[in-house]
N, C-alpha and C positions, 0 to 999 in steps of 0.2 A: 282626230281632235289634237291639235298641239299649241299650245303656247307661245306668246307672241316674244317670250325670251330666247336668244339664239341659241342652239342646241345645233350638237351635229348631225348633219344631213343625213350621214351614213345608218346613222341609228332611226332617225326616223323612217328610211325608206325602207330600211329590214324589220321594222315595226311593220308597216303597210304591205309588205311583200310578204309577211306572214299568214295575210289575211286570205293570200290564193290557198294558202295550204288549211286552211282551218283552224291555224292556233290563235289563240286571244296573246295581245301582250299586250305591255304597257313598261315605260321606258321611267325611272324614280332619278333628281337631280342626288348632289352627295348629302344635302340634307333630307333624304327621302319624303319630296315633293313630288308630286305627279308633273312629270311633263307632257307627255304624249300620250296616245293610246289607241290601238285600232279599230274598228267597226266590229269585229269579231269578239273585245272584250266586254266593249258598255254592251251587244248584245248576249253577251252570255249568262246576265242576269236582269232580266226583263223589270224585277220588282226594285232596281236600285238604280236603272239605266240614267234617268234624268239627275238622280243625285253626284254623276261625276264628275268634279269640275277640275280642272285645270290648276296645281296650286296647292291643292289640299295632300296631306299628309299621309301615309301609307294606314297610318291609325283610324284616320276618320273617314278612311276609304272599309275598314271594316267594322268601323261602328256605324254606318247606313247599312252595314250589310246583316249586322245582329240586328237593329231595328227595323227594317224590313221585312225579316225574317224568313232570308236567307239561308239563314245559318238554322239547322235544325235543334232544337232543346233537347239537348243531350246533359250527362252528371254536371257540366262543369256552369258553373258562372257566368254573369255577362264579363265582368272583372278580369276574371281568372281564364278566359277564352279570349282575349281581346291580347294579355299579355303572352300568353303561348304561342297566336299566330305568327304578332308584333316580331317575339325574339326570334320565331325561325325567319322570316323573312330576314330580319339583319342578320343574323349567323348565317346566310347560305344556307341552312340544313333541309335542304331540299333534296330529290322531289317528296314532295307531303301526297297523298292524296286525301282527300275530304270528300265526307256523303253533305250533299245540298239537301235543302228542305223538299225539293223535288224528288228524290231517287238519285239523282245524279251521284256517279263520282268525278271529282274533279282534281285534273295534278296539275302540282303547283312548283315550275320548276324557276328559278332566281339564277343569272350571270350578272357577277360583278361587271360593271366596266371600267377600261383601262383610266380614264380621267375622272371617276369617282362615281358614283352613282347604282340602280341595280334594274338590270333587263328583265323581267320580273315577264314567265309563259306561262298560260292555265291551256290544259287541253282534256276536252271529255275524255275518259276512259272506262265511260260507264260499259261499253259493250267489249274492254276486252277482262275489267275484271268479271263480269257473266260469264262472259268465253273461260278465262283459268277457273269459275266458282264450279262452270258444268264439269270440266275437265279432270277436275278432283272429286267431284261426284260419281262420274263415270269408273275412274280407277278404284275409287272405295269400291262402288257396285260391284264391280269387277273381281275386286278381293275378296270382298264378302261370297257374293257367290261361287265363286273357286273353292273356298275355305266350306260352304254348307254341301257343295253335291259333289265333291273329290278330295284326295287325298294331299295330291298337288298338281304343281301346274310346269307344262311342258314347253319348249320353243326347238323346236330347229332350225337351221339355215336349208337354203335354195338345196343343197348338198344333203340335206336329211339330219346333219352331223345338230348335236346337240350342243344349244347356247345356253346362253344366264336369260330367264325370262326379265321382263321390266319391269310385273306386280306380282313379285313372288313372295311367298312366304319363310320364315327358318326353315320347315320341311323339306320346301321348294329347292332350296336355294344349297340346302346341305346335298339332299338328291343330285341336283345338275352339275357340284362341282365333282360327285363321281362319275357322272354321266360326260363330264363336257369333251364336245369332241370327237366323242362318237354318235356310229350309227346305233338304230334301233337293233339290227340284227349284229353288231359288232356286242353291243350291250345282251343280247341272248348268247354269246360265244359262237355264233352263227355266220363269219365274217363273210364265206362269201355267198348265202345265200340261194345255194342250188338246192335247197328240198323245196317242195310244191307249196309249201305251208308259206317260206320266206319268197319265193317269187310271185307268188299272189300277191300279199301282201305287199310288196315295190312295186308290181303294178300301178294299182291304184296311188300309189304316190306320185310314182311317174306322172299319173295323168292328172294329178291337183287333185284329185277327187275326195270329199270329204269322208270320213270312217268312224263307225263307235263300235264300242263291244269289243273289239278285237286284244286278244287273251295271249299272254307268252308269259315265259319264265326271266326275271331281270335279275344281270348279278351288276350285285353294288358296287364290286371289286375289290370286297373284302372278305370274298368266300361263302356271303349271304345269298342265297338265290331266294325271291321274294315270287311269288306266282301275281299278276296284275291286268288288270285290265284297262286300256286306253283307248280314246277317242281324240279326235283333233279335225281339224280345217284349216287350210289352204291360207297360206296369208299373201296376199298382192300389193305393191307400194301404189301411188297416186298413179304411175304411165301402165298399169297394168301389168307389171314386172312380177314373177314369180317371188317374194323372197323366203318361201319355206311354211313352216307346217307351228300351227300354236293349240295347245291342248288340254286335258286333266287326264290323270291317273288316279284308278285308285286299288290299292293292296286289297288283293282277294285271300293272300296265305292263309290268313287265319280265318276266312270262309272256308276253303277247302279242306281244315284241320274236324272245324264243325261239321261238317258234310262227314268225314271220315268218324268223327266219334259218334254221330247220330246213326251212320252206318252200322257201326258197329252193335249198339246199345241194341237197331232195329234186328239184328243178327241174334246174340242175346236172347233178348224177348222170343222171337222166333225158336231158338233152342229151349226155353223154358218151357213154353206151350208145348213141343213136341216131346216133353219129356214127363208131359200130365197125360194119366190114363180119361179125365175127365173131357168131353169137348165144350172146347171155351171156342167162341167168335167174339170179334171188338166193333163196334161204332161208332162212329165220328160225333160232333155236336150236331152233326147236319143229319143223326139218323143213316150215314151209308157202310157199306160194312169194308172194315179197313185188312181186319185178320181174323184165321182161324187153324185150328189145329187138323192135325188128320183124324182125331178123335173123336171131332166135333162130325168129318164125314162120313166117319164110320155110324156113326148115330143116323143120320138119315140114307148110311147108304147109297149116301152120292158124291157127284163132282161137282162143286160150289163156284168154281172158277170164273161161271157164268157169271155170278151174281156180284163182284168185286164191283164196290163203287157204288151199287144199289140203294135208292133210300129205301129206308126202315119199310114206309108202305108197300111198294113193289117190291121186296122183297119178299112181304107175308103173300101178295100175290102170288107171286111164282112161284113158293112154296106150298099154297094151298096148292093150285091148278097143275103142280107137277105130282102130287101125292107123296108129297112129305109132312101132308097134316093131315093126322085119321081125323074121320069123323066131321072134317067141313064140306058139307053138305051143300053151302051157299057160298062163294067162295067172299061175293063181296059183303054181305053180311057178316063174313067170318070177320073180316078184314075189318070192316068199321070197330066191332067189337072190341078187336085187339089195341085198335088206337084210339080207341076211348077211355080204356085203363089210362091214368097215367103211367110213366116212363120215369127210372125203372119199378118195376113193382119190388116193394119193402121186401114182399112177404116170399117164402118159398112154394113151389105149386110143383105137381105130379105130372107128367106130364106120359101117357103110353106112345111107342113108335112102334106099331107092330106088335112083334109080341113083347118087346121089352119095355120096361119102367126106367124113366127115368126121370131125374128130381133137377127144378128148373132154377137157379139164381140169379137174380137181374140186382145191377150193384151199378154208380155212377164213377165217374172218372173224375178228375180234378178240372178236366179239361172240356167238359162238359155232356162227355160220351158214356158207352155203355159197354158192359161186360155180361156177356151170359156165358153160364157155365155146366152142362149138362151133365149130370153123374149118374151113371144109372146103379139103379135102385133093386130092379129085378127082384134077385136074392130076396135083399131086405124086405121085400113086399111078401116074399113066400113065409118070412121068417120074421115078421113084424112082430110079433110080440115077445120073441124070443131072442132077439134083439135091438129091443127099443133104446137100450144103453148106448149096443154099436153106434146106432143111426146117432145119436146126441156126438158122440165124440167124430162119427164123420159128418157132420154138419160144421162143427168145430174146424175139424183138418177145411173144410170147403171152404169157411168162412175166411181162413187164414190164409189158404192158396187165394181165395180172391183179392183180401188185400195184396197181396204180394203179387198178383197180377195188376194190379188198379195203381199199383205204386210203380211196378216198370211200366206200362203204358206211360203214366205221368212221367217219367222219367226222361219217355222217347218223345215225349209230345213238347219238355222244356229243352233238351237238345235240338226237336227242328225248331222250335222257337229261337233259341240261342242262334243256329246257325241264320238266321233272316235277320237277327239284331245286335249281332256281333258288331259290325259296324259302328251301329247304332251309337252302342253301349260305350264303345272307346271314343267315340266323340263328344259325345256328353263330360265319360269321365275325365278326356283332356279339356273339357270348357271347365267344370266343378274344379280340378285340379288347377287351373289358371285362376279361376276366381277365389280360390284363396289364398292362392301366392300374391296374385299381381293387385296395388294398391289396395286393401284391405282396409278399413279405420278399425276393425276389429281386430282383437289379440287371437292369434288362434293357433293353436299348438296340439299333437296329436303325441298321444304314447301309450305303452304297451308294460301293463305291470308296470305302473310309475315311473319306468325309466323311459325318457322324453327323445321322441324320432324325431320332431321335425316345428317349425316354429316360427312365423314367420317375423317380418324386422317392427311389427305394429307390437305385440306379444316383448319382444324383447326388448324396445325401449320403455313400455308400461312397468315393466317391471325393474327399469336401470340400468339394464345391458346397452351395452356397446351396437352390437349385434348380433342375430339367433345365433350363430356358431356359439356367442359365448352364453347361450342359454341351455342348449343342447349338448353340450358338455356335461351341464349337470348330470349327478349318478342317478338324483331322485328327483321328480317335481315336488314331494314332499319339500324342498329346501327352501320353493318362495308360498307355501301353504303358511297361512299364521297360524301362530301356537294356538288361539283360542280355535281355529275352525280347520285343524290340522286331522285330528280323530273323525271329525264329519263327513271328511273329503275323501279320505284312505277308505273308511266304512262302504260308500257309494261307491266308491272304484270297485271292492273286491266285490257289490253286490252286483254291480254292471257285469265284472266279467264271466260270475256264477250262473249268470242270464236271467237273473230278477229284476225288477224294474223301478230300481229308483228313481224320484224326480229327474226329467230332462231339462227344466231350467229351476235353477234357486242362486238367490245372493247369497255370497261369503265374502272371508275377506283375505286378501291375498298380504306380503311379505314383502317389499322390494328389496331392492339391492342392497341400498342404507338401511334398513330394517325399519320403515315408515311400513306401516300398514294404511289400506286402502280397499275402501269395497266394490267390489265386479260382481255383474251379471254375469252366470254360466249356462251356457248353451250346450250340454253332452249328446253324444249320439256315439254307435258303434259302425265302423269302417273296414275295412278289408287295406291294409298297407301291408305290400310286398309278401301278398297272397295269408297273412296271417292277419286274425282279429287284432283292433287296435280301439283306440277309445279317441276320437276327434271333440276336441273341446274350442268352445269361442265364447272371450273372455269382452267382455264391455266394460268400461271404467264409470263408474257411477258414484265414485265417491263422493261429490258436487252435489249430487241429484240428492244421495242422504242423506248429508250434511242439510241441502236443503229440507227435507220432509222431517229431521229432527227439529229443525228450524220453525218450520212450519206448525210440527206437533205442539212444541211447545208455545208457541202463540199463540194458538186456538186453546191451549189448555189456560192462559193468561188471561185472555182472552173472557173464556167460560166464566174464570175466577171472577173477574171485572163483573162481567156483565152478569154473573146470580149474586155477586156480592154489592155492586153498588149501590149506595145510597141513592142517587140521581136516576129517575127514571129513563131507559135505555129502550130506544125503540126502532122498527123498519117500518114503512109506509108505502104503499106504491102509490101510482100516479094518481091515481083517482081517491084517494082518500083509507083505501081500506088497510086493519093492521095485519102486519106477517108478521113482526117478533116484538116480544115484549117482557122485561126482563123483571123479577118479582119486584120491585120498588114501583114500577109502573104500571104494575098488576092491583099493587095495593093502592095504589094514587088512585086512580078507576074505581074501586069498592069492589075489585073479583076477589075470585081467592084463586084461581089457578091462567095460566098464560091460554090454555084451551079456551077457555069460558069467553075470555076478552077476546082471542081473534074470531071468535064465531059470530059476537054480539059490533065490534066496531065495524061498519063499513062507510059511514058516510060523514069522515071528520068535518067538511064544510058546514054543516049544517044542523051537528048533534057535540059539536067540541066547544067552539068557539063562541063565547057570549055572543059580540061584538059580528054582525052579519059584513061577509064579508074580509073579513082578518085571516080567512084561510088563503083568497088570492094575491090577500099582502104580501103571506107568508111565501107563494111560491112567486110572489116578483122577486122577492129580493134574494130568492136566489138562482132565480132565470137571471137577475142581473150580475149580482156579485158571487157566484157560486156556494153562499153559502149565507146560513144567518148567524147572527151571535145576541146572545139577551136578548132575545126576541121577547117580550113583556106582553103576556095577553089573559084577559079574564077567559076561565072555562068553564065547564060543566065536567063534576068526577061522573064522568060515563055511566054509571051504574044508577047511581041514588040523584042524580042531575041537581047535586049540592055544587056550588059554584066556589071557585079560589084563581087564586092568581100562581102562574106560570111563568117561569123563563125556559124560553128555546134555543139549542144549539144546535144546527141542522144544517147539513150540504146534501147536495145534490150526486149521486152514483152515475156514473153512463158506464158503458160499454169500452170496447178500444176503440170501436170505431166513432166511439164519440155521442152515442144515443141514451138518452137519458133510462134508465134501468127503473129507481127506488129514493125515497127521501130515506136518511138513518141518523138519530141526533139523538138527545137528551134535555130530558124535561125536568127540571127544580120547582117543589113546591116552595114560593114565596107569599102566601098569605100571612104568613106571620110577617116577617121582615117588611112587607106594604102594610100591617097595620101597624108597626113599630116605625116605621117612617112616616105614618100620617101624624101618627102620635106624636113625633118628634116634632114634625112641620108643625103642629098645633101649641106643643108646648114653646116652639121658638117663638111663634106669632107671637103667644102671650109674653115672653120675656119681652121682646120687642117693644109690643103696647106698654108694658109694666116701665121700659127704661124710658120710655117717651112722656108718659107719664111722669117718671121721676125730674127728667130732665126739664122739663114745662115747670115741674114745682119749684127745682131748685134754681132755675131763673126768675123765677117770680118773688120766692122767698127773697132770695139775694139781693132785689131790688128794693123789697121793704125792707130787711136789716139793715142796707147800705146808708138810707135816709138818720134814721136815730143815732146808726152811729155816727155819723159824720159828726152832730151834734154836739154825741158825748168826747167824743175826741176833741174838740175845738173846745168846748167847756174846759175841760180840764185841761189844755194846753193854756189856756186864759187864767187858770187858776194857778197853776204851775209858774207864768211868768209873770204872775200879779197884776197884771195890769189894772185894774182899779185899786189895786191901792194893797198894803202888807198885809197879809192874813192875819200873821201873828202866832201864830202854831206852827211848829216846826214838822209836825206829824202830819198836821193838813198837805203839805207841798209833799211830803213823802204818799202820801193816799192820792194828790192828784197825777204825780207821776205813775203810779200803779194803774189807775185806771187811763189815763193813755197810754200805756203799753198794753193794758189786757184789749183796749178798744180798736189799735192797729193790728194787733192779732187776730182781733175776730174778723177785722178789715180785710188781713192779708189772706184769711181763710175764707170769708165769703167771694174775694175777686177770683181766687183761685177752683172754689167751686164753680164760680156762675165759666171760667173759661174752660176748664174741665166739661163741663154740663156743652159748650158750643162745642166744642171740637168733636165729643159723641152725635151729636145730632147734627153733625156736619154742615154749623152756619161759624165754622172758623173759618173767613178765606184771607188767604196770604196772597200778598201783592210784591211779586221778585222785582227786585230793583238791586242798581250796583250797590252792595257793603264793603266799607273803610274796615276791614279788620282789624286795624292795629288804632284806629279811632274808635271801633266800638270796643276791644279790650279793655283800653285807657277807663273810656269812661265805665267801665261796669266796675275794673278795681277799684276807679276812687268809689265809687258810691260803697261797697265792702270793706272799704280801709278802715274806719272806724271800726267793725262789728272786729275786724283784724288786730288790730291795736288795742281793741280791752283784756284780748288774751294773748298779747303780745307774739303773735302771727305773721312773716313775712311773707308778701307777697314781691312773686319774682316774676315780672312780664315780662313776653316774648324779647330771647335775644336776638331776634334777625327779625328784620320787616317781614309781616304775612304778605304771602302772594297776591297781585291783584286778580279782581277775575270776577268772585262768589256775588253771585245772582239772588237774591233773597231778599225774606221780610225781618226788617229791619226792627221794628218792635218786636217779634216773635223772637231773633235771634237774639235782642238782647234780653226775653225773658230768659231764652234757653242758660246764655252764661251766667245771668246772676241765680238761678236758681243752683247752677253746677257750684259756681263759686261760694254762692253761701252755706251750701253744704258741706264742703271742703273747710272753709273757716269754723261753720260748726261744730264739723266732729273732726276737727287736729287738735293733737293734743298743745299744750299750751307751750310756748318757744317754738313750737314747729315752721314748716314752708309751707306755701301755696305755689305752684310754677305754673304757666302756659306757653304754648307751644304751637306756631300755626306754619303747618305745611301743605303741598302740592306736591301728590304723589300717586301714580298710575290714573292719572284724567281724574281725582275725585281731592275735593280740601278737606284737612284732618286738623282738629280743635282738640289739644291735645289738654288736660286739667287735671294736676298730680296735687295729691298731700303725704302728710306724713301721722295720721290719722289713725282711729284705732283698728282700721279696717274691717272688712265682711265677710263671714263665714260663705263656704260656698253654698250651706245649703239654706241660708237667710239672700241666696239673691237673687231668686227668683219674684220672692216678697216686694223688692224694696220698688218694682216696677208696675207692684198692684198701688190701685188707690187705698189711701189710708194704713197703710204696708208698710209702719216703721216697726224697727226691729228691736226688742226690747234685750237691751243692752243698759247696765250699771254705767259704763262709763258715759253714756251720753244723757242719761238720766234724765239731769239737769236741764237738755236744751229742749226748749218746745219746737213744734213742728206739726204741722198738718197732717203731713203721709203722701199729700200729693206732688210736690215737686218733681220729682222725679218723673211720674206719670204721665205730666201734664210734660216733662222735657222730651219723653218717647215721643207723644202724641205730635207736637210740633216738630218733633226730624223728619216723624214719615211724612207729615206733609210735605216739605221738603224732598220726599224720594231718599232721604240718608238714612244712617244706621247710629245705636250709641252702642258702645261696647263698656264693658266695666272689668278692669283688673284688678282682684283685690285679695289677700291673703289679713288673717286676724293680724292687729301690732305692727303690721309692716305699711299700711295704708292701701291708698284707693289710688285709681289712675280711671279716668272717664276719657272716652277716646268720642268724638263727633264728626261723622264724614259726611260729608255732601257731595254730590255729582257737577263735574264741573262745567257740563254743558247745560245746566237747568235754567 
């Protein structure tokens, strides 16, 4: 596949020339585009083959290869694997190999080339990393089994001479460089060979032929001559070429020390028996007889020699049938008898040979064998009553020569054991001895009488060292023992070494470096180092772990507190409805008297809890939905006495890790009171409600008949007032009819202000926004106040800068709001005083600013002044009449508007009313 852009030939033909060889390529321009690519790479991935095209970018060449799924779902990202590829292919950092979703491995190797761009080879190499996977399996096996059934491992050349093996061990590898270069009989001091032993033995080498077993004495060539045993085979290269001999050894020395001390122990033994006047014979676990004395033949009289090796049975055979047992008559009747007893019999028994007595002891071995021991008695028999004392104290002597026989037996029986497991035993101990040195996460450190042998680097950083050297220094481990658990420590050591048995694991707390203390698990046992007892200790840091179970403790003890002291009923539930815990508030909620009582009696909340049928599977929607409930509000039944109240529920849901729902656990509040305090509430608001609508209906209606009479009497005595038909004549009259035109607008200005009071509560005030003239409607509200201003000699000072244009608003309502602001301002200044306004645009909203110099408002009178009929009884204003509503009635029309009124006012220094409205309204 190549593109129709010209590219070099060269390149392309070594793309397609690759394809005789098996490799995939594919040829990227210097903006790594795909140019070309062989038959070998679109099929090297069958699930992305038709996605190749021509063009496309080395990136979006591996993102059809992630969404194909190619690319096996391994830790990393689609993101995060897309840019790792990406940079090694531009950095060259090749060759990568990569596992395919198939098994495949694939390498991926990149050549820049010379006019820019990158030659980009993938080539299976699934079968040769199998080939290196087997080949390193083979060499482990190899090791491994070297390492379990020999000591170490051997190679020679074509010449015998001794080389460096290829999978050797340190053993291995220390052995061959004293070996290298010699022969096997150069390595016995045996150079050239001529005794029968060594030209046998080079025989068969000569002829390739493979050999085991074969046993010599090796010097290391340092004066050690080791006794060993080696085996090997023939090694031949691929043409059939001799090239030498490869093998294992393994050290017999310390077999043939144990052969020599079991020897000896068997020697021993053998002089002890022949040094008892008693005859003793021994047998094996198998019943066959191993030894006896000549005491033992002088007892019967005979040569026993036959009988070596004999089971217990055939022995009493031979014994009857030879007439070594008076009195068996039957031989094989005797015989069953005898092995019908158990083995050995406790007891002592008499037993005549001839004419002598002798007295029979049968005792066990450690090793599963037997000990008889014949004493004769004779004598004693003639002389039994005269001394019955003797016979006690030699039963005594017999008793004690037995143990003392039954204990060298066992003696000789753990030396040949020893000798068979010697071996054994040093490999083990060198595997134990490795596994506690090598990577360890445990502290572990071994010592003798407190002063510290050995230590390994887990042990000495737990405690702050550098490393063991500098823990091992130490005179005492007492040094990282903490003060509190110092006496604890020292006590168990000296009672370990006395060989009593204190605890082999307890927490304490150890000391560090800095003198932080910290708590460890201790793991004690007793050890054998450099042939003397020792005391092996392994230390675990669990300081974390305590910390946490204080943590822990004390939760559950918080916990407890809560949950017996809560007011709020505290509960568990499982899935089906029944209770598991229930904490005394919701013991008493219920009518129990104890948490028993309740979880025996609740099992089926659905249908004995809940008024309201049904409300239990509300209860577990919402929190199958939302993991959890809150206020959950539901009428119940107190489970006991099925008296009914109201509830709120706080309740989640428990699961598992793995996510499965476990248990409901939440808390229940009795609210019957609080639901009959809020119906009561809802009931008494109603009534207020009705009561103010009521009221509001009256004082519109009122209003309307007051407003008629007075219109009247106003207009009458405004008639009177200006005479118009003609001179009263009384100067008092005109004085009486102005009085009652002023008390007549008063009641006027008091009924318009109730009846709009009365609308704006019962919400038929509506305001109609329209553009306001601010500096037109100022104007005219001060002149209308300028009189009421000028009888108490009152300046008014209006706005020095034109108000903003803009304010959206009802235009009677706002000019009630100013003249109510302002005529209060004129009312209560004192006389000579100012009145000023002030109209701004500031942060989106207009501010109607209205200052005096007045006798001002206590703070705690001004709260009042914004109730209806909320004037403040003050001397200084005594004098002025007033409704109480203006101000009220000024709140009521800003909120409609959406603004605010604020009031700044301190006693004697005056009032400032501030009025904001929104400027988008």
């Amino acid at each position: 596949m190549v593109t129709d852009r010209q590219i070099d030939r060269n390149d392309v033909s070594v793309i397609h020339a690759l394809d005789a060889l098996g490799h995939a390529a594919a040829l990227f321009d210097a903006e790594d585009r795909l140019v070309a690519c062989n038959q070998a790479y679109q099929q090297l991935w069958q699930e992305m083959a038709d996605g190749i095209r021509p063009g496309m970018s080395y990136r979006e060449l591996c993102e059809i290869a992630w969404d194909s799924g190619v690319v096996p779902r391994r830790s990393l990202q689609r993101a995060e694997w897309l840019d790792l590829v990406h940079s090694q292919h531009l950095t060259m950092d090749t060759p990568v190999d990569r596992l395919s979703s198939d098994g495949r491995y694939l390498r991926f190797i990149n050549r820049e080339l010379p006019e820019g761009g990158i030659l980009a080879l993938v080539s299976d190499v699934s079968d040769e990393r199998a080939a290196e996977s087997r080949a390193r399996h083979e060499a482990r096996v190899l090791r491994e089994f070297s390492r379990a059934t020999a000591d170490w491992v051997w190679e020679t050349d074509a010449e015998h001479r001794f080389v460096r093996p290829a999978h050797a061990d340190a053993e291995s590898g220390r052995l061959t460089e004293a070996l290298l270069g010699r022969t096997r009989w150069e390595a016995a001091g045996d150079p050239d060979t001529r005794t029968e032993f060594w030209r046998t033995h080079r025989a068969v080498l000569d002829r390739h032929e493979p050999f085991r077993e074969f046993r010599y004495e090796l010097d290391r060539g340092d004066g050690d001559r080791r006794r060993v045993r080696v085996g090997g085979v023939p090694v031949f290269d691929v043409h059939g070429v001799f090239t030498g001999y490869r093998g294992t050894g393994i050290d017999e020395s310390a077999l043939a020390d144990a052969d020599a001390r079991a020897n000896l122990a068997e020697a021993e033994l053998r002089d002890a028996m022949e040094g008892l006047d008693q005859g003793v014979i021994l047998f094996d676990a198998d019943g066959r007889v191993e030894l006896w004395n000549r005491s033992f033949e002088e007892v019967f009289e005979k040569r026993l020699e036959l009988f070596r090796g004999m089971p217990f049975a055939e022995l009493l055979a031979g014994m009857a049938s030879t007439g070594l047992v008076a009195g068996a008559r039957d031989t094989g009747e005797w015989v069953r008898e005898r092995l019908s007893v158990p083995r050995p019999v406790p007891e002592l028994r008499e037993r005549q040979i001839g004419s002598r007595w002798f007295q029979l002891r049968e005792s066990g071995t450690g090793a599963g064998g037997m000990v008889h021991v014949y004493s004769e008695i004779s004598a004693l028999k003639r002389q039994q009553t005269e001394l019955l004392a003797a016979r006690t104290q030699l039963e005594e002597r017999v008793q004690q020569r037995t143990r003392s026989l039954a204990a060298a037996f066992d003696r000789v029986r753990a030396e040949i054991r020893e000798r068979t497991d010697t071996a054994e035993r040093l490999r083990e101990s060198e595997q134990k001895f490795r596994a506690i040195t090598e990577g360890s996460i445990q502290g572990i450190f071994v010592h003798k009488n407190l002063r510290p042998l050995y230590a390994n680097a887990t042990m000495a950083r737990m405690l702050g060292f550098d490393d063991a050297d500098q823990l091992t220094a130490l005179d005492s481990v007492t040094e990282f023992f903490s003060a509190e658990d110092r006496e604890l420590l020292v006590r168990r050591t000296h009672e370990r070494s006395a060989g009593l048995a204190p605890p082999a694991r307890y927490d304490v707390r150890y000391r560090r470096r800095n003198g932080e203390t910290f708590w460890v698990e201790l793991f004690v046992s007793e050890l054998m180092w450099d042939g003397q007892p020792a005391i092996l200790v392994t230390a675990v840091d669990i300081d974390e772990r305590r910390r946490a179970e204080d943590a822990l403790r004390n939760a559950e003890r918080d916990y407890r507190n809560i949950f017996v002291n809560a007011t709020e009923g505290i509960y568990r539930t499982s899935l089906d409805g029944r209770a598991l815990r229930a904490n005394p508030a919701l013991v008493e909620l219920n009518g129990y008297e104890s948490e028993e009582a309740l979880l025996a009696d609740v099992n089926d909340l659905e249908s004995r809890w809940y008024v309201e049928p049904g409300r239990r599977t509300e209860f577990k929607g919402e929190i199958e939905a939302h993991g959890q409930v809150t206020e959950f509000v539901s009428e119940v039944y107190r489970y006991r006495t099925r008296e009914r109240l109201w509830v709120s529920e706080n309740a989640r849901l428990v699961r598992d890790e793995d996510g499965n729902p476990l248990y409901y656990e939440g808390s229940v509040r009795d609210i019957t009171e609080q639901r009959t305090a809020q119906a009561d509430l809802l009931e008494a608001k109603n009534e207020a409600e009705r009561a103010n609508q009521a009221k509001t209906q009256f004082l519109a209606k009122m209003s309307h008949e007051l407003r008629t009479p007075l219109n009247a009497i106003i207009g009458f005595s405004e008639i009177l007032q200006q005479q118009i038909f003609g001179e009263i004549g009384n100067a008092r009259y005109l004085t009486y009819a102005a009085d009652i035109a002023e008390s007549g607008r008063h009641l006027l200005d008091l009924i318009n202000d109730l009846l709009d009071l009365s609308k704006i509560e019962a919400g038929a005030f509506a305001i109609r926004r329209e553009p306001v003239d601010l500096d037109a409607l100022v104007a005219e509200c001060l002149d209308i106040v300028q009189p009421m201003a000028d009888r108490s000699r009152i300046a008014l000072a209006p706005p020095a800068l034109p108000a903003p244009p803009g304010l959206r608003a009802d235009r009677r309502a706002m000019k009630q709001i100013l003249l109510n602001i302002l005529s209060n301002a004129v009312k209560f200044n004192r006389e000579g005083g100012r009145v000023s306004v002030t109209c701004s645009l500031e942060g989106g909203e207009y501010a109607i600013v209205v200052g005096d110099e007045g006798v001002g408002i206590a703070r705690e009178d001004m709260r009042r002044i914004f109730e209806p009929f909320g004037q403040i009884e003050n001397q200084m204003v005594a004098g002025h009449k007033g409704t109480g509503l203006g101000l009220p009635i000024v709140q009521a029309l800003v909120d409609l508007h959406g603004g605010r009124v604020a009031v700044d006012s301190r006693p004697g220094s005056g009032t400032r009313v501030t009025l904001t409205f929104p400027a988008d309204a």
